[in-house]
C-alpha positions, 0 to 999 in steps of 0.5 A, a space after each residue: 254480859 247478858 244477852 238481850 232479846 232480839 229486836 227485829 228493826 235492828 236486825 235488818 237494819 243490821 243485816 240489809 245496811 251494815 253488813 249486807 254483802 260482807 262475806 267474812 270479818 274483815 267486810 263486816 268490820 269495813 261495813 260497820 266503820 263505814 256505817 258509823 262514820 256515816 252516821 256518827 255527828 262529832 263531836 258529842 257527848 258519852 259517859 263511861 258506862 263500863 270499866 275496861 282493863 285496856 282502857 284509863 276511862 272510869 265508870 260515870 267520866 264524861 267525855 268528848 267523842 270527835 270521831 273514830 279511830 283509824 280504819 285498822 284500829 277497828 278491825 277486832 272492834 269499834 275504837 272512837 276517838 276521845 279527848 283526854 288530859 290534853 290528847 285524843 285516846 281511843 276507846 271502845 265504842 261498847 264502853 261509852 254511853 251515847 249522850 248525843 243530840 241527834 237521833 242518827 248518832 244516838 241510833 247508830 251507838 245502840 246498833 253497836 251496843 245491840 250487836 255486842 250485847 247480842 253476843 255477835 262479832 266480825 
């Protein structure tokens, strides 16, 4: 994935919100979680911007997102909950585009979009 340019209100949003005072991957990851839970206003709407080996989802389907995955599944990355066929997956937030009514949501998606593409991990 290309690498985008910095963008200095993420970064301290990122740095003085999400992960102040996370010392290793494991409060890093804790404090995205906690972070995007707060944040994140299920149910909304996400398309499938990338195809993923590990994930059904096909560039272009539109899903319901109606919230995150259990706190262990996002230790690597962030999982979100989606309905499919008659059940709840859970797929990579990366691989969603975010089609939210609300600007928290909305922000919240491109934070975790912005530190993938920034080439950043836990």
């Amino acid at each position: 994935m290309k690498r985008i340019p910095e963008q200095p209100d993420r970064e301290n949003r990122i740095t003085f919100e999400i992960v102040v005072d996370a010392y290793d991957e494991t409060e890093r990851a804790m404090g995205w979680y906690y972070y995007l839970q707060h944040k994140l206003q299920v149910p909304f709407k996400a398309t499938c911007r990338s195809a993923r080996a590990t994930s059904p989802l096909e560039v272009g389907v539109e899903v319901d997102v109606v919230g995150l995955a259990a706190e262990d599944d996002c230790m690597s990355e962030v999982f979100v909950l989606v309905k499919y066929a008659k059940s709840e997956l859970a797929v990579p937030l990366e691989q969603l585009a975010c089609h939210a009514p609300d600007e928290q949501t909305g922000q919240a998606v491109a934070d975790w979009h912005y530190w993938v593409a920034r080439g950043y991990d836990y």
